[in-house]
PyMOL Python script that loads the backbone (N, CA, C, O; Angstrom):
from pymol import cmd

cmd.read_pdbstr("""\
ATOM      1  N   UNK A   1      72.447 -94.651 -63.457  1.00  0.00           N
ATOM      2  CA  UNK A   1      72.188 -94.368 -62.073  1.00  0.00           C
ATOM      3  C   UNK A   1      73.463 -94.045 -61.280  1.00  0.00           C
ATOM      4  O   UNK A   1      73.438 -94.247 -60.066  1.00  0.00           O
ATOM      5  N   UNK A   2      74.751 -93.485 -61.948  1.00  0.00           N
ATOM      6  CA  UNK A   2      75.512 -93.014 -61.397  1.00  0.00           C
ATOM      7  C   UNK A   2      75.420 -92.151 -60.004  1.00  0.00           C
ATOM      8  O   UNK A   2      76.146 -92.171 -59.010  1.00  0.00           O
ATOM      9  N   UNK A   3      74.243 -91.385 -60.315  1.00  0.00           N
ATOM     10  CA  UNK A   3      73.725 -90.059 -59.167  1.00  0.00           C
ATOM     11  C   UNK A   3      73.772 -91.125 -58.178  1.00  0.00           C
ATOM     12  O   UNK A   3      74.867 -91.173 -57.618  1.00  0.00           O
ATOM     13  N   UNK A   4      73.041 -91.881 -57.836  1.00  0.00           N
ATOM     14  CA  UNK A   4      72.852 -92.889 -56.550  1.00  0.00           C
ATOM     15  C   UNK A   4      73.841 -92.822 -55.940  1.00  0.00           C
ATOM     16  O   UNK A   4      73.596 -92.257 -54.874  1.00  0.00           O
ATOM     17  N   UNK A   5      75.036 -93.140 -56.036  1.00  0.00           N
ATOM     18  CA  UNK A   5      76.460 -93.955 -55.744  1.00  0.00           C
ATOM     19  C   UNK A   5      77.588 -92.450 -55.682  1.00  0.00           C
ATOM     20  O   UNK A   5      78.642 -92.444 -55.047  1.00  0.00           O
ATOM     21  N   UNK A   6      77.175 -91.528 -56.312  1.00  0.00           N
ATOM     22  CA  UNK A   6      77.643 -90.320 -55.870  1.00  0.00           C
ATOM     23  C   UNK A   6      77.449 -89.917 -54.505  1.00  0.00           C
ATOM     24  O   UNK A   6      78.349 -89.820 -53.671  1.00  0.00           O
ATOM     25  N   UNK A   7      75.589 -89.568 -54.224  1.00  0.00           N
ATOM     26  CA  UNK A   7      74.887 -88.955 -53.728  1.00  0.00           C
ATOM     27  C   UNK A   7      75.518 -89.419 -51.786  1.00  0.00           C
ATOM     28  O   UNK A   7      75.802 -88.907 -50.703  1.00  0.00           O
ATOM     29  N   UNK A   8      75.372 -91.202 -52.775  1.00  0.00           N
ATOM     30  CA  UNK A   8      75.670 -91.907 -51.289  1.00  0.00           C
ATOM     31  C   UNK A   8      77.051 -91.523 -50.574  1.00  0.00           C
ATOM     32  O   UNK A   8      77.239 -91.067 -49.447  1.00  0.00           O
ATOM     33  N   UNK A   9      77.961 -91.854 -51.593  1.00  0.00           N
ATOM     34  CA  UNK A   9      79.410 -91.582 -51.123  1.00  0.00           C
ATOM     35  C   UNK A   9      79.521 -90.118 -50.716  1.00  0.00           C
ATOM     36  O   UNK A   9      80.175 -89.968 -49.685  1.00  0.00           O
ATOM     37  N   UNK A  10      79.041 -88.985 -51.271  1.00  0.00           N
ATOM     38  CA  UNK A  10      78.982 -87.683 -50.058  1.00  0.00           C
ATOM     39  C   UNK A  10      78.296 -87.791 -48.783  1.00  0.00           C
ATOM     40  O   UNK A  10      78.599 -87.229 -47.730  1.00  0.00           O
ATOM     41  N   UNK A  11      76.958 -88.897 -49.100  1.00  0.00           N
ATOM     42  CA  UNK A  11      76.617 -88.143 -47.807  1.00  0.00           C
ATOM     43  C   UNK A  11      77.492 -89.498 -46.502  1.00  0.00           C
ATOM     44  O   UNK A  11      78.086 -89.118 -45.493  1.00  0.00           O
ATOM     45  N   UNK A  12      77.420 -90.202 -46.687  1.00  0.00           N
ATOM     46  CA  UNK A  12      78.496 -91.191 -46.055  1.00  0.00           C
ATOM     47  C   UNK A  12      79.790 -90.943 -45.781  1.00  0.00           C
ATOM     48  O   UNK A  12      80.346 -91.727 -45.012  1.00  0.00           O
ATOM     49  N   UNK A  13      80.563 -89.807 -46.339  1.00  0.00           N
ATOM     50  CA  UNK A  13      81.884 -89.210 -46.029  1.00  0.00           C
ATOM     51  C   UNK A  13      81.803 -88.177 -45.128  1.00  0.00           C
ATOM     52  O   UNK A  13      81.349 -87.067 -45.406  1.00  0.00           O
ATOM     53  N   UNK A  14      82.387 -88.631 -43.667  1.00  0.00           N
ATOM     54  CA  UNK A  14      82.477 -87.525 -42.738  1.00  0.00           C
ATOM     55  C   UNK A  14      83.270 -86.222 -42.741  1.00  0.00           C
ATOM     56  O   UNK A  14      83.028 -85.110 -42.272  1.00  0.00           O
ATOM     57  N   UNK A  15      84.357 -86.759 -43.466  1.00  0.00           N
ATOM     58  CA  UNK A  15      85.512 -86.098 -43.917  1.00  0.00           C
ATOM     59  C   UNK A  15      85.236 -85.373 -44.835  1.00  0.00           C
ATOM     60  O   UNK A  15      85.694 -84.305 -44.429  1.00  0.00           O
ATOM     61  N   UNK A  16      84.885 -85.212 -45.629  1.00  0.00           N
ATOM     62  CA  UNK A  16      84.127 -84.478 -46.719  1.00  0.00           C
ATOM     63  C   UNK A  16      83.490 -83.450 -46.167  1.00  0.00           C
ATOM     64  O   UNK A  16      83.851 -82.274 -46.176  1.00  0.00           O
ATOM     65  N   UNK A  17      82.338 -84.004 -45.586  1.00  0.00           N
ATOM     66  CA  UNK A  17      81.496 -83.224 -45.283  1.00  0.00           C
ATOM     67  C   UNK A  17      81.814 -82.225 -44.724  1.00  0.00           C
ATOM     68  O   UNK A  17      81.486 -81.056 -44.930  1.00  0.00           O
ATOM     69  N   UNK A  18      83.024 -83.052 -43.375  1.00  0.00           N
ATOM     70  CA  UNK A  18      83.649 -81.603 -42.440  1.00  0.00           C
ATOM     71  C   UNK A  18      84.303 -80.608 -43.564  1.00  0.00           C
ATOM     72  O   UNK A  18      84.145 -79.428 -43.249  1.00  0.00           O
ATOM     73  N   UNK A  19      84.946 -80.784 -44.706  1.00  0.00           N
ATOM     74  CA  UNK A  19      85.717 -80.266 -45.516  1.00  0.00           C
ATOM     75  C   UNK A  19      85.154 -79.106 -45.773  1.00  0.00           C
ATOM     76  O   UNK A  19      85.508 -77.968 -45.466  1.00  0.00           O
ATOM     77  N   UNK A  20      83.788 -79.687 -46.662  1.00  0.00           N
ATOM     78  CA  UNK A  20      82.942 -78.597 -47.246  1.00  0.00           C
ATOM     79  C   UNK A  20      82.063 -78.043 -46.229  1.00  0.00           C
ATOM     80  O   UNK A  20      81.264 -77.275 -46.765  1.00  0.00           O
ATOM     81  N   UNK A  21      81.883 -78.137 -44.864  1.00  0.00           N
ATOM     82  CA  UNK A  21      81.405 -77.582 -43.854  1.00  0.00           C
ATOM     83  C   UNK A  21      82.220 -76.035 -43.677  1.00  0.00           C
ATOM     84  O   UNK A  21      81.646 -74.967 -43.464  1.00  0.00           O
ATOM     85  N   UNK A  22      83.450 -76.203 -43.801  1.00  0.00           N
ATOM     86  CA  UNK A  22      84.637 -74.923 -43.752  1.00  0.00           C
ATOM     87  C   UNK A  22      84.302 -74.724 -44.859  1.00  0.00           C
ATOM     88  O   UNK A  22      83.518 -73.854 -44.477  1.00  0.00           O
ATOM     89  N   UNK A  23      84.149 -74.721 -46.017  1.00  0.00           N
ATOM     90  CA  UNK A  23      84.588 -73.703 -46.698  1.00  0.00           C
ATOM     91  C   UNK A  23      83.654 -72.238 -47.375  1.00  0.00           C
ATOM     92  O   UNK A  23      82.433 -72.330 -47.255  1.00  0.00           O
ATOM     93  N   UNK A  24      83.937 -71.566 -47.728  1.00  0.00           N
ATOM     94  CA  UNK A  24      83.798 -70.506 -47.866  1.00  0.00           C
ATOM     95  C   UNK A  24      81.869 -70.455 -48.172  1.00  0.00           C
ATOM     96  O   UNK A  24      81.016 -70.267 -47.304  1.00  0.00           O
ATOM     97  N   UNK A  25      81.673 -70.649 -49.419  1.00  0.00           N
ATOM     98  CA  UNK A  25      80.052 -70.558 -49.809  1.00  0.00           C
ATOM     99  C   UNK A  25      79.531 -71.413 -49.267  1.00  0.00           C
ATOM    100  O   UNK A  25      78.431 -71.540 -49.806  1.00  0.00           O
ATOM    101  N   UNK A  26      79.647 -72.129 -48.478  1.00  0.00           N
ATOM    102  CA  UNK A  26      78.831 -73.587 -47.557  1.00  0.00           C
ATOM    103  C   UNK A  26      78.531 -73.003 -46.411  1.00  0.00           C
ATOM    104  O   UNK A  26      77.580 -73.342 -45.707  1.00  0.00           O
ATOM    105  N   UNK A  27      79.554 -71.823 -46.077  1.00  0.00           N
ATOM    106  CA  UNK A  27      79.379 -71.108 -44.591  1.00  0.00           C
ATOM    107  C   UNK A  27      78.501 -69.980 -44.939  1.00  0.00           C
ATOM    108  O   UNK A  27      77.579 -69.746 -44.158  1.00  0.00           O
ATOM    109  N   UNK A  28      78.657 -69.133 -46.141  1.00  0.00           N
ATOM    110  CA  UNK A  28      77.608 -67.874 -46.555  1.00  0.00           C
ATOM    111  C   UNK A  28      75.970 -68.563 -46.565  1.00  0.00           C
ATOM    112  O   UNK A  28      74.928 -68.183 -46.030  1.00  0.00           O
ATOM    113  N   UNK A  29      76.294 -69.720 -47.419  1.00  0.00           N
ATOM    114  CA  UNK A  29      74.773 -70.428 -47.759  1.00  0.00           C
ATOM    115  C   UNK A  29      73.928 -70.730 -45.994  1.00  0.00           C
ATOM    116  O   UNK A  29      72.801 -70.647 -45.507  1.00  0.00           O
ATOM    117  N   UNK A  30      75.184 -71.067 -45.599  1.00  0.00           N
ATOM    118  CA  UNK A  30      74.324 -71.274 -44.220  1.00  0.00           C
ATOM    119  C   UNK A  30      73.573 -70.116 -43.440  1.00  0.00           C
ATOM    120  O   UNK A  30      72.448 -70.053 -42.943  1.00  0.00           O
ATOM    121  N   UNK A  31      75.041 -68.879 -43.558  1.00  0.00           N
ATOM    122  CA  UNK A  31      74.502 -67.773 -42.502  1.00  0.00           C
ATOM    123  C   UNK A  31      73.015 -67.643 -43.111  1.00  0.00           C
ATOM    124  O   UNK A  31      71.928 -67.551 -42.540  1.00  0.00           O
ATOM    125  N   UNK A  32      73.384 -67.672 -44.578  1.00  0.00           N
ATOM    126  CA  UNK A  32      72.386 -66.437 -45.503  1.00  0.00           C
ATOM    127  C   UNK A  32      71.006 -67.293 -45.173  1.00  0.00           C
ATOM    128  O   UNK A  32      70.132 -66.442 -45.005  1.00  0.00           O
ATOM    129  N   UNK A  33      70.564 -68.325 -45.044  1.00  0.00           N
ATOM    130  CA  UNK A  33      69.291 -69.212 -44.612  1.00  0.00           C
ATOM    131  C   UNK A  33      68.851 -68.855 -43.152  1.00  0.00           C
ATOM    132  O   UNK A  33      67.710 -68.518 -42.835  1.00  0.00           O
ATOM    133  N   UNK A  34      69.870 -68.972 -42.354  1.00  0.00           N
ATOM    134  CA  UNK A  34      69.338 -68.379 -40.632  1.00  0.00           C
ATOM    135  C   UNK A  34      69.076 -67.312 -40.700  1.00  0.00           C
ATOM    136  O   UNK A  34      68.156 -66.939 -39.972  1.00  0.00           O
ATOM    137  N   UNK A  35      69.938 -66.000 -41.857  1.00  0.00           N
ATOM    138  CA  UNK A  35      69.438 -64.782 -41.421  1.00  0.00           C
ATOM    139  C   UNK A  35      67.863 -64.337 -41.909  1.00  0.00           C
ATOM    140  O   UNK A  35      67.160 -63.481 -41.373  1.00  0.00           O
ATOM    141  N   UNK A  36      67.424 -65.433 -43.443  1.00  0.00           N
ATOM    142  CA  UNK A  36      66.204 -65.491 -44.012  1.00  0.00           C
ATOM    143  C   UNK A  36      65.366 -66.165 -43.218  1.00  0.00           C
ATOM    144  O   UNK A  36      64.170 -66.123 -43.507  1.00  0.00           O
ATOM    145  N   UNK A  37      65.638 -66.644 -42.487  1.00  0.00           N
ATOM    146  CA  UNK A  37      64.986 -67.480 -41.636  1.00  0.00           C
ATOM    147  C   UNK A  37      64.044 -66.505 -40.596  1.00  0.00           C
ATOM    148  O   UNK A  37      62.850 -66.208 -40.610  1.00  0.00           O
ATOM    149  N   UNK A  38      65.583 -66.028 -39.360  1.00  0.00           N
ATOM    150  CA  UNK A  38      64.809 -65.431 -38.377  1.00  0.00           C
ATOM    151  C   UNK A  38      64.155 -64.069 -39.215  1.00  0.00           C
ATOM    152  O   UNK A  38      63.411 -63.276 -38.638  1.00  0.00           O
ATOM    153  N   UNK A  39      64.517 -63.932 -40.552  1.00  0.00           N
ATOM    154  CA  UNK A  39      63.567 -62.299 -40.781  1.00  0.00           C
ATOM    155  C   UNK A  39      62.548 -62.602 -40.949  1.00  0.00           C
ATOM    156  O   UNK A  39      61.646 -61.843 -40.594  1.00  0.00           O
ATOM    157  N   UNK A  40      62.266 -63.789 -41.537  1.00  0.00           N
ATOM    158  CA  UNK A  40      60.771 -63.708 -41.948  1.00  0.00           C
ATOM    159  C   UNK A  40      60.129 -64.293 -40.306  1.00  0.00           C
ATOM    160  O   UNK A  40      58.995 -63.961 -39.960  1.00  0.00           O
ATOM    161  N   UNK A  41      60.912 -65.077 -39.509  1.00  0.00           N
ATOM    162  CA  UNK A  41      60.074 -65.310 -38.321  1.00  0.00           C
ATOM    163  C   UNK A  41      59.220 -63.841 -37.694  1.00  0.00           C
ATOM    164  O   UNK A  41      58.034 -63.557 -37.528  1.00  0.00           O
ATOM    165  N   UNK A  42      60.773 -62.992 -37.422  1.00  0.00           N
ATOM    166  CA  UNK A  42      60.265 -61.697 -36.829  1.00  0.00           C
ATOM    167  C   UNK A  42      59.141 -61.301 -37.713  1.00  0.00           C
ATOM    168  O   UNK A  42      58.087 -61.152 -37.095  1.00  0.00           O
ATOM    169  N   UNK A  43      59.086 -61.115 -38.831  1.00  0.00           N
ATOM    170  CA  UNK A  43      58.002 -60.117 -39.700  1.00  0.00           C
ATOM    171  C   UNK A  43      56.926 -60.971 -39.472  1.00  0.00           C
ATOM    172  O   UNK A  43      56.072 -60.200 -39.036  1.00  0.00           O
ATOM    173  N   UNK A  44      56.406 -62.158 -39.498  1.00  0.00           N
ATOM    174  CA  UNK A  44      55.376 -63.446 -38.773  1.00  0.00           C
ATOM    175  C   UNK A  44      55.159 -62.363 -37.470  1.00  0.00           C
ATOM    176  O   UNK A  44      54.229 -61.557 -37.504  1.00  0.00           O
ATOM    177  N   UNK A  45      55.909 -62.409 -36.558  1.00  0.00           N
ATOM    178  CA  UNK A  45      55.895 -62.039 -34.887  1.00  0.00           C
ATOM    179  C   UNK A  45      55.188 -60.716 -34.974  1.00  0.00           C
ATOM    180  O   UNK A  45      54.164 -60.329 -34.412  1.00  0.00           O
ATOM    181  N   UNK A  46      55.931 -60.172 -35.751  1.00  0.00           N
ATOM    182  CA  UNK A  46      55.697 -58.513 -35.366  1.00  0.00           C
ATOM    183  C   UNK A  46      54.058 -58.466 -36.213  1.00  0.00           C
ATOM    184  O   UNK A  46      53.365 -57.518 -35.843  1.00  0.00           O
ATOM    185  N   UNK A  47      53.517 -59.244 -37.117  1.00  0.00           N
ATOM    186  CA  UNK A  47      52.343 -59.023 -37.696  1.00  0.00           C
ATOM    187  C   UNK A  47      51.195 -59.186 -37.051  1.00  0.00           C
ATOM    188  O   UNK A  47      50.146 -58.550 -36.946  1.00  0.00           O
ATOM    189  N   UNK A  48      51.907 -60.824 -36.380  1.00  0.00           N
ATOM    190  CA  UNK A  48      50.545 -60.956 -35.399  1.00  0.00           C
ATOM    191  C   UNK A  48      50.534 -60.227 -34.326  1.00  0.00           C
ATOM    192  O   UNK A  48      49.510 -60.205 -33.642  1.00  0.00           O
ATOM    193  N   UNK A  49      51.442 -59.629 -34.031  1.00  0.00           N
ATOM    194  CA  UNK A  49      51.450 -58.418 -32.596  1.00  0.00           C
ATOM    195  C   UNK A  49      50.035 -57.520 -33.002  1.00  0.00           C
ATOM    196  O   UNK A  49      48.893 -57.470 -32.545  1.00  0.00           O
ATOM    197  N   UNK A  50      50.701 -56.905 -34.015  1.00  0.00           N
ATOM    198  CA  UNK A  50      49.571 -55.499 -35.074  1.00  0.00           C
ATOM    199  C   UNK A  50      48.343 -56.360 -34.781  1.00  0.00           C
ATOM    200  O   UNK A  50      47.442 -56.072 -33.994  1.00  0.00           O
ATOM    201  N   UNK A  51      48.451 -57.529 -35.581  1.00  0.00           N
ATOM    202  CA  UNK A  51      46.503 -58.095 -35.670  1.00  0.00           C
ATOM    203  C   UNK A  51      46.798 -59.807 -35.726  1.00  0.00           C
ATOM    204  O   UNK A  51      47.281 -60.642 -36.490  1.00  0.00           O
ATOM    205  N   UNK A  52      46.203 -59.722 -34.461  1.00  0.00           N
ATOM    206  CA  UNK A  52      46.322 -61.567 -34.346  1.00  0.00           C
ATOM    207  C   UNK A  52      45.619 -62.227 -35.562  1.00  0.00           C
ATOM    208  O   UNK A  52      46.030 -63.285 -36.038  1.00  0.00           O
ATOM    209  N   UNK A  53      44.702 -61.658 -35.973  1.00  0.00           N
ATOM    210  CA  UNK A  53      43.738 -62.324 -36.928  1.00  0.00           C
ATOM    211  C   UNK A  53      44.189 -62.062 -38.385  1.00  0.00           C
ATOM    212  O   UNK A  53      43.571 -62.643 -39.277  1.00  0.00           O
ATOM    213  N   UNK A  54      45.427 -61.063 -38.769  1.00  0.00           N
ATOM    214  CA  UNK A  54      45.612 -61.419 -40.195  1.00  0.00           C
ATOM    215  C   UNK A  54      46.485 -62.464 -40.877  1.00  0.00           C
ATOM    216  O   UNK A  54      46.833 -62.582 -42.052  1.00  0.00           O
ATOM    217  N   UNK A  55      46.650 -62.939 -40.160  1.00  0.00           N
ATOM    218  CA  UNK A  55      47.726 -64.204 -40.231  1.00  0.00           C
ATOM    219  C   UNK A  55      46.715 -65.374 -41.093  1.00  0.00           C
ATOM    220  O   UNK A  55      46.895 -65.905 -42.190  1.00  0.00           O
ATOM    221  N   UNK A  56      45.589 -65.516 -40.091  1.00  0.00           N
ATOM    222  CA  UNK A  56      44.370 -66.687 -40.715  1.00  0.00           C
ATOM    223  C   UNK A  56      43.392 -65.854 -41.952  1.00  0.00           C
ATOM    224  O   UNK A  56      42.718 -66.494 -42.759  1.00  0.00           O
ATOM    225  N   UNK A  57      43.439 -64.656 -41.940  1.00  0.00           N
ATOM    226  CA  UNK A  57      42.510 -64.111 -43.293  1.00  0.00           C
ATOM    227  C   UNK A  57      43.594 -64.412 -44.560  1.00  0.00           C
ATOM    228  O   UNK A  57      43.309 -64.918 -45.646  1.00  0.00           O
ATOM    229  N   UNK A  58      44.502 -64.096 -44.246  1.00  0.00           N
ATOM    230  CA  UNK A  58      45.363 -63.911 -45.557  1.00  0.00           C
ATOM    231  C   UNK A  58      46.312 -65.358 -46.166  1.00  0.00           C
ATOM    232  O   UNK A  58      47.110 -65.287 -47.100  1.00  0.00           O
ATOM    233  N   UNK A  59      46.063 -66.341 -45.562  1.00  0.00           N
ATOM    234  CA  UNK A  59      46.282 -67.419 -45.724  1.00  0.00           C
ATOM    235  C   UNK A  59      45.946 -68.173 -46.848  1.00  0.00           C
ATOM    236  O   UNK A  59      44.790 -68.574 -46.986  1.00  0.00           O
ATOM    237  N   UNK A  60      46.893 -68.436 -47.741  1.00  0.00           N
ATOM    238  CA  UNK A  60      47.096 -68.798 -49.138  1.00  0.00           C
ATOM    239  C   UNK A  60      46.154 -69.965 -49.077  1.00  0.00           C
ATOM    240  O   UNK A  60      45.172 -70.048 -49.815  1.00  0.00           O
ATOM    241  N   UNK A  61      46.494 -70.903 -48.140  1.00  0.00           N
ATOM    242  CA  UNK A  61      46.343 -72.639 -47.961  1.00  0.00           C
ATOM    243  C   UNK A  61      44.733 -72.074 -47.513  1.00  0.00           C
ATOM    244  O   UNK A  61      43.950 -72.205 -48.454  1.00  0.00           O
ATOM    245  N   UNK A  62      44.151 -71.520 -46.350  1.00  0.00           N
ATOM    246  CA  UNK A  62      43.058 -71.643 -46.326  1.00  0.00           C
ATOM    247  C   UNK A  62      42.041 -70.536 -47.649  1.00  0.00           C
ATOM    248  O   UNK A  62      40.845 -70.630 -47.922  1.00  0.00           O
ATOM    249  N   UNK A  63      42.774 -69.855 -48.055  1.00  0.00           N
ATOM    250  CA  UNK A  63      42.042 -69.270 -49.303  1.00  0.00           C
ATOM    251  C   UNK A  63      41.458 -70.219 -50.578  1.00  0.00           C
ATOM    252  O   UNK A  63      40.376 -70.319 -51.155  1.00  0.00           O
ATOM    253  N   UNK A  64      43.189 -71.052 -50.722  1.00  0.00           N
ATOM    254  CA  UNK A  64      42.981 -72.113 -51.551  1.00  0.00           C
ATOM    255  C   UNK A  64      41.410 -73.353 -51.167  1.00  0.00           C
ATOM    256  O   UNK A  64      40.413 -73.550 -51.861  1.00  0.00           O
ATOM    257  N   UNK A  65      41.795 -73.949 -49.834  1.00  0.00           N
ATOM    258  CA  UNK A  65      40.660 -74.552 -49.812  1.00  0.00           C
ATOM    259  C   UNK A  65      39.244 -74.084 -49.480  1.00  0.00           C
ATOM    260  O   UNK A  65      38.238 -74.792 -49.525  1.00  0.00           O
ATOM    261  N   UNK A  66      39.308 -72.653 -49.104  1.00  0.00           N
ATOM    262  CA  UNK A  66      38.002 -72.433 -49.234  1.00  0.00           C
ATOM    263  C   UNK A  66      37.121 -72.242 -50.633  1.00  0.00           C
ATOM    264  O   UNK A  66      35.914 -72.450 -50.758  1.00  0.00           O
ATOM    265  N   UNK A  67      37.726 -71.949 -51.289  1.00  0.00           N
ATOM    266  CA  UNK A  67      37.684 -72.073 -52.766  1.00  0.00           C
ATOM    267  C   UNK A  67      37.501 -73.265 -53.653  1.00  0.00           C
ATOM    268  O   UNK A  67      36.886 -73.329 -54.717  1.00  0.00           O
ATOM    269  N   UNK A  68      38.264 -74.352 -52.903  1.00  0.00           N
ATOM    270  CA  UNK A  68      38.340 -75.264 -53.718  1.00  0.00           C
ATOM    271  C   UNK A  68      36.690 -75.733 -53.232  1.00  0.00           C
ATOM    272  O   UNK A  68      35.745 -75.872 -54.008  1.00  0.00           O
ATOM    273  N   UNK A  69      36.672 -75.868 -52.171  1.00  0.00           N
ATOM    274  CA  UNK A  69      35.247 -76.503 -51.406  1.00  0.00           C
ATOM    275  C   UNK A  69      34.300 -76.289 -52.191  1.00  0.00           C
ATOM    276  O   UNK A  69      33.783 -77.190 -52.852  1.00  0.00           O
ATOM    277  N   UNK A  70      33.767 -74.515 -52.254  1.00  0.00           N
ATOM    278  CA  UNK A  70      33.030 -73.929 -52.661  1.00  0.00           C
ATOM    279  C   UNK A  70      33.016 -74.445 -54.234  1.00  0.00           C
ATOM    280  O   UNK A  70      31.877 -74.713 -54.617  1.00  0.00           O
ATOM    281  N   UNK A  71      33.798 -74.590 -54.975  1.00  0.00           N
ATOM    282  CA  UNK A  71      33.516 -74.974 -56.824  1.00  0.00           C
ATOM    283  C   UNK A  71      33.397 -76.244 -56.325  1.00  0.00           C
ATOM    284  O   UNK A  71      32.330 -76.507 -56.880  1.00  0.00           O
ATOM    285  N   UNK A  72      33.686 -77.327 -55.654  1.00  0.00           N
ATOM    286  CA  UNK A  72      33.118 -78.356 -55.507  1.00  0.00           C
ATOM    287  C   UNK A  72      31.973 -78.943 -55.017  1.00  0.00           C
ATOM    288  O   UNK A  72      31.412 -80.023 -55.197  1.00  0.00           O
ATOM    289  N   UNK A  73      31.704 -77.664 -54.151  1.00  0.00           N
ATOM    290  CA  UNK A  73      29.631 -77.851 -53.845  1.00  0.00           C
ATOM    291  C   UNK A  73      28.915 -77.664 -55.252  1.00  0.00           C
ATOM    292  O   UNK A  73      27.987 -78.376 -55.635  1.00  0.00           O
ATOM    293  N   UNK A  74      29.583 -76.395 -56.120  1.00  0.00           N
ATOM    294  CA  UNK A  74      28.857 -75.657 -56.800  1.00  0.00           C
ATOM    295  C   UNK A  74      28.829 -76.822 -58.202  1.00  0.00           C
ATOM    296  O   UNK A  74      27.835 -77.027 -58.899  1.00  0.00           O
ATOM    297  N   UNK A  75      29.929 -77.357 -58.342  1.00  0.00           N
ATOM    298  CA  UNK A  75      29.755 -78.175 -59.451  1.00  0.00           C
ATOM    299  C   UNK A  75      29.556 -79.372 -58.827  1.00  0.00           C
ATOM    300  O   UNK A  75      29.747 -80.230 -59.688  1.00  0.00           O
ATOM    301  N   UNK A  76      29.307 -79.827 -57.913  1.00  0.00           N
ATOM    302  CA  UNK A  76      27.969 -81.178 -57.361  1.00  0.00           C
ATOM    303  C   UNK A  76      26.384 -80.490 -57.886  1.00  0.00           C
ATOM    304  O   UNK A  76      25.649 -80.976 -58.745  1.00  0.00           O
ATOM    305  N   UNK A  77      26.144 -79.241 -57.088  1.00  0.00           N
ATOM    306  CA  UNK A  77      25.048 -79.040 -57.351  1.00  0.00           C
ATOM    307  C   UNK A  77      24.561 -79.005 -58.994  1.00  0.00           C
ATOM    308  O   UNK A  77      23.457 -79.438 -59.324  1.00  0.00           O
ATOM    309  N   UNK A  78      25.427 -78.495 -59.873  1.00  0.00           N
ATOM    310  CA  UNK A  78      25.050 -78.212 -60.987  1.00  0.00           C
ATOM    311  C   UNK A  78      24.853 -79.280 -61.777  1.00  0.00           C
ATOM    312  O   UNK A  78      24.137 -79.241 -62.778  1.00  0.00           O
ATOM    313  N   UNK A  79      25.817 -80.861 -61.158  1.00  0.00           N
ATOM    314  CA  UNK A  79      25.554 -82.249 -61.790  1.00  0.00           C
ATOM    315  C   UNK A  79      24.111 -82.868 -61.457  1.00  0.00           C
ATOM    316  O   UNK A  79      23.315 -83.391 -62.237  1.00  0.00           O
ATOM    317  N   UNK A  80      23.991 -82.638 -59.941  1.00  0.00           N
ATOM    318  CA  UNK A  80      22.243 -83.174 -59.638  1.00  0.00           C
ATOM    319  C   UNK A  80      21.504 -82.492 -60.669  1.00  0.00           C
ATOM    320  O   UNK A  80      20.913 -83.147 -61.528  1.00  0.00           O
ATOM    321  N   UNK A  81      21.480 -80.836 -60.655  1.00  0.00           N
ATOM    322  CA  UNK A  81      20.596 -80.170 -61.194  1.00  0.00           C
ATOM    323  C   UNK A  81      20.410 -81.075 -62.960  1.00  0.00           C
ATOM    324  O   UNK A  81      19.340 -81.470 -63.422  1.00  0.00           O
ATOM    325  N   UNK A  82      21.495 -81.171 -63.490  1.00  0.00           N
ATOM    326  CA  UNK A  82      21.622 -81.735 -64.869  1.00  0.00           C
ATOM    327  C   UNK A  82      20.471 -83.079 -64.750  1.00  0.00           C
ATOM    328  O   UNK A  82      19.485 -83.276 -65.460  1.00  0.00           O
ATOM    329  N   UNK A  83      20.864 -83.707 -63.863  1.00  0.00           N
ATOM    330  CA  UNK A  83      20.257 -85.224 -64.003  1.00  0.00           C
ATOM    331  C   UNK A  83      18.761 -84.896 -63.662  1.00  0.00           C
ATOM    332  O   UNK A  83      17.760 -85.131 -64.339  1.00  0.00           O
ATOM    333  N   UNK A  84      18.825 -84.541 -62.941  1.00  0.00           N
ATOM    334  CA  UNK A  84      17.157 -84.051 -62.595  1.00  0.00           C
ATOM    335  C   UNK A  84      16.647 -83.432 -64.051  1.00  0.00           C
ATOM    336  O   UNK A  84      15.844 -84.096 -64.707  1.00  0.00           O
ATOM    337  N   UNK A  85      17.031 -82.398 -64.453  1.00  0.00           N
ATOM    338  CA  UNK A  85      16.694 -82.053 -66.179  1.00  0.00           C
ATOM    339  C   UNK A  85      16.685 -83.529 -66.641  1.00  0.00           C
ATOM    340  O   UNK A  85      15.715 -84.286 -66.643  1.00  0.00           O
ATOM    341  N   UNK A  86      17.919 -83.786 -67.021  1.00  0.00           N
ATOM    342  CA  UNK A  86      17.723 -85.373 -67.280  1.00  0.00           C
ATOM    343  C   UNK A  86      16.445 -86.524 -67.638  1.00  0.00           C
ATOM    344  O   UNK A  86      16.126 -87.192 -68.622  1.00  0.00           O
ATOM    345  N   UNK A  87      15.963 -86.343 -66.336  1.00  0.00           N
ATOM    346  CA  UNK A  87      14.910 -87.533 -65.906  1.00  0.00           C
ATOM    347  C   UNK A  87      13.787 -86.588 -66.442  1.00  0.00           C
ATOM    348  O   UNK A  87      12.844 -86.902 -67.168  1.00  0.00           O
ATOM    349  N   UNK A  88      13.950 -85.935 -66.168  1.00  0.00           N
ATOM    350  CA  UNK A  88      11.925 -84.622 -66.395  1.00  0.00           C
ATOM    351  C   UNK A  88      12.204 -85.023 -67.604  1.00  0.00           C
ATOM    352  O   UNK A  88      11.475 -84.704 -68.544  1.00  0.00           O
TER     353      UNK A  88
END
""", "prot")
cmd.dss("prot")
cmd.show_as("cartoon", "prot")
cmd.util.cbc("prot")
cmd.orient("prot")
């Protein structure tokens, strides 16, 4: 469990931190996240401008659970249906 006692001592060193705050790929890594950041905000902005409503059709998370719902009615129903065979 070395990692622990590493992990801690960076993030507990102010001095450090300021260190690697300057230097070179700590400052690219940063720009390069704000500039991925606000692009994908704008391309979000500018989509729902075009069509307020494709934002909620095309939605991974509600695709996923509408889907999931639906095979979970469908395979409830198909377990009653079984047991009912079942009993007849």
């Amino acid at each position: 469990m070395p990692w622990r006692y590493l992990i801690r001592f960076f993030t507990h060193n102010e001095q450090l931190i300021q260190k690697l705050s300057e230097t070179g790929p700590i400052r690219y890594a940063a720009r390069m996240t704000v500039y991925w950041f606000l692009r994908a905000k704008e391309t979000g902005i500018e989509k729902l401008k075009r069509d307020p409503n494709s934002i909620e059709d095309t939605s991974r998370g509600k695709r996923f659970s509408d889907r999931f719902k639906e095979e979970l009615e469908k395979g409830m129903k198909e377990l009653e249906d079984k047991k009912d065979k079942d009993r007849n």
